[in-house]
C-alpha positions in Angstrom: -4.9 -27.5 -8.8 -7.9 -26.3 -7.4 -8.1 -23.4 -4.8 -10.9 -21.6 -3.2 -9.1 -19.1 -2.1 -10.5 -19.3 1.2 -7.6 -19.4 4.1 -7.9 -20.9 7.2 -5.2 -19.6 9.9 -5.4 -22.2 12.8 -5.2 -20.7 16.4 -4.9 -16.7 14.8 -5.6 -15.8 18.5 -5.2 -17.3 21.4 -8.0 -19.1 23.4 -7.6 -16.2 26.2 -8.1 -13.8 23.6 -11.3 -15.5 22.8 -12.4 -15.6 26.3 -11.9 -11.9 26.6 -13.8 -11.1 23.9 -16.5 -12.9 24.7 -16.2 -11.4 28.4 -16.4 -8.0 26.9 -19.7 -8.8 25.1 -21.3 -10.3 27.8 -20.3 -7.3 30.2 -20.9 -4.6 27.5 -24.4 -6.2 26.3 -26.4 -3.1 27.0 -24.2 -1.3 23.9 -25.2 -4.1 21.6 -27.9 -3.6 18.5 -29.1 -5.8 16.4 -27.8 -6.6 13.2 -28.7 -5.4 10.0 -27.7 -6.2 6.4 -29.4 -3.2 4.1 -33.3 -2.9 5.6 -33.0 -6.8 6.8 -32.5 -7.5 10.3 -30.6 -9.9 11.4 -31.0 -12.6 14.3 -27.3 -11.3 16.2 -26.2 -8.6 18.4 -23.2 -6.4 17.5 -21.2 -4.3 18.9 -18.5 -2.4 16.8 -14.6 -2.6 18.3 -11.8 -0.6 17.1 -9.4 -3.3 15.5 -6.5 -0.8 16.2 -6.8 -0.6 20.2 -9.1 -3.4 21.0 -6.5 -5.8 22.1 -2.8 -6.2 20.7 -3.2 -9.9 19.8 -5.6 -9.5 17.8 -4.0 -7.1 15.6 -1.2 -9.6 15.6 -3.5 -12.3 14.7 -4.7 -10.1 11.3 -1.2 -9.1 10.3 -0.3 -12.5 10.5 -3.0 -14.2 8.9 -2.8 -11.5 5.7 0.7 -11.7 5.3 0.0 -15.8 4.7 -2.4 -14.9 2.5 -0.1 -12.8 0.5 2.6 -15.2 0.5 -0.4 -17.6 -1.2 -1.4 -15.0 -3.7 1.1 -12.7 -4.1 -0.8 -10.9 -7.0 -3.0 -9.1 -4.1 -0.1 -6.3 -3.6 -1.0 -5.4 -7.2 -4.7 -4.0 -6.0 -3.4 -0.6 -5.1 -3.2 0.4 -1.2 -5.6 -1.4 1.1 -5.8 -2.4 5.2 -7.7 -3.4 7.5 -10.9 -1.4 7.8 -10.5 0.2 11.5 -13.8 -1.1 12.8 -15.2 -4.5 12.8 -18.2 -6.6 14.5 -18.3 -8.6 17.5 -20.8 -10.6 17.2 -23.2 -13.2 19.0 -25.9 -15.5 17.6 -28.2 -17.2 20.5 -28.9 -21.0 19.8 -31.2 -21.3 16.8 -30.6 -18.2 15.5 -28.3 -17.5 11.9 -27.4 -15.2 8.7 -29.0 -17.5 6.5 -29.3 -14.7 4.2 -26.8 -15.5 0.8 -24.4 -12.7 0.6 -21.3 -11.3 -0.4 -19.3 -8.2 1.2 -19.6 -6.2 -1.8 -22.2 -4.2 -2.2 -23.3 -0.6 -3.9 -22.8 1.1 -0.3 -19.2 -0.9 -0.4 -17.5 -1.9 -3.7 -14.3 -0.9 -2.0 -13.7 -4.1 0.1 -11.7 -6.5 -1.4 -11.2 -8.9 1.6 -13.5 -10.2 4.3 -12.2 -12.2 7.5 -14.0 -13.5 10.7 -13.0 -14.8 13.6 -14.5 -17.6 15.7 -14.5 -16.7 19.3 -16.2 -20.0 20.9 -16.1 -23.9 19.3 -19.3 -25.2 18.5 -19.4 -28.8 18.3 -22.9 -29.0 15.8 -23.1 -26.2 12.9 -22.4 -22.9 13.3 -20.2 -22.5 10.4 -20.3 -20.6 7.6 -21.0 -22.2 3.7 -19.7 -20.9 1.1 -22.2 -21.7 -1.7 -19.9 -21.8 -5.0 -17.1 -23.4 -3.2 -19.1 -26.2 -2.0 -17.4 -25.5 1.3 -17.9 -24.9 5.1 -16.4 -23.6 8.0 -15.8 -25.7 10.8 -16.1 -23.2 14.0 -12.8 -23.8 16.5 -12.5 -20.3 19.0 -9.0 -19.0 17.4 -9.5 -19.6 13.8 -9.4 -17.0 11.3 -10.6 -17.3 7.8 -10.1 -14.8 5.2 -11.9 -14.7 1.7 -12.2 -12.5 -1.7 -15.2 -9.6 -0.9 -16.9 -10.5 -4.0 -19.6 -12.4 -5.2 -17.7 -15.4 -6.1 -17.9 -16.0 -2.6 -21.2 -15.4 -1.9 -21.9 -17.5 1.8 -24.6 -17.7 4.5 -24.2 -18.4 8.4 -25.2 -22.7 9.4 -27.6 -22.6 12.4 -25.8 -23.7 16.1 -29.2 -25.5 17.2 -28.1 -25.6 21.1 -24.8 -23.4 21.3 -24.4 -19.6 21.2 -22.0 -18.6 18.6 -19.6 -15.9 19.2 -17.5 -14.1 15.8 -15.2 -11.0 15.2 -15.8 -10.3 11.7 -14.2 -7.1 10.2 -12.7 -6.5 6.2 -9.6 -5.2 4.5 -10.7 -2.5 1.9 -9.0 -0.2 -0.6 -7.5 2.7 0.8 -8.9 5.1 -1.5 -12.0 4.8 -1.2 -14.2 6.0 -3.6 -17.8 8.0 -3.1 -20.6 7.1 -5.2 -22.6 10.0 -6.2 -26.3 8.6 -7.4 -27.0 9.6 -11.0 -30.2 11.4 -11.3 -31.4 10.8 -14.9 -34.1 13.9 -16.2 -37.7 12.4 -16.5 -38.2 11.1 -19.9 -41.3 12.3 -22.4 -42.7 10.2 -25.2 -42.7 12.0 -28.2 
């Protein structure tokens, strides 16, 4: 059997849900930055939501869609204590513009996440999905579907341009609770002898 480990969970949220989301962008626009990824920028505006109190189905819509993917690999309980990070990033990409950028959700400024997840908010009906480059595999973007993946670099993935649609995603992660500071080492300046 082969797996990817990438979970689709059709219809996570309800297409009102999406609409309302997309509302609140478009209303709160003026609080949106552009997005970065390190010193890059990127081609979207974000603004960050509190997945706690944003809106109650979409917390439904996560504890649903993790709970299927524990029942699919169980073994993820055995990680130590993680959730759902408390913020996440609404997102929209104008027509044309993507995160072609290749990319994981692990990083040195967060080895802690061990799950990513997104959320399309509108259907786009040419690209605007998301490859995953070792899996061969990409998202096909329908407003309500949530897809949840490992962090890490075997899933390393890049947005697919929506040439005449804007393309709307809530994309947030689930990290381990104990989170753990990295202290940079500073290393004495060597002499030759």
């Amino acid at each position: 059997m082969s797996d990817n480990f990438i979970m689709k969970n059709s219809s996570c949220i309800s297409n009102e849900t999406c609409e309302f989301m997309i509302d609140f962008f478009n209303k709160n626009e003026s609080a949106a930055t552009k997005g970065g990824a390190g010193r890059e920028p990127l081609d979207d505006l974000e603004i960050p939501i509190n997945v706690y109190k944003f809106h109650d189905n979409l917390v439904l819509g996560l504890s649903d869609t993790i709970e299927k993917y524990k029942e699919r690999y169980p073994l993820v309980d055995t990680l130590g204590k993680w959730k759902v990070d408390t913020y996440a990033q609404l997102m929209r990409y104008e027509s044309g513009d993507v995160y072609n950028l290749i990319h994981c959700e692990t990083g040195v400024y967060t080895p802690y996440r061990i799950f990513a997840w997104m959320i399309y908010l509108n259907t786009i009906k040419d690209g605007g999905g998301t490859e995953f480059i070792h899996q061969n595999f990409i998202t096909n973007p329908i407003a309500g579907d949530m897809y949840i993946w490992p962090a890490g670099w075997t899933h390393m993935h890049c947005g697919v341009v929506a040439p005449h649609e804007r393309k709307y995603i809530l994309t947030g992660w689930v990290s381990n609770e104990a989170r753990i500071t990295i202290q940079p080492v500073h290393l004495q300046e060597l002499t030759e002898i």
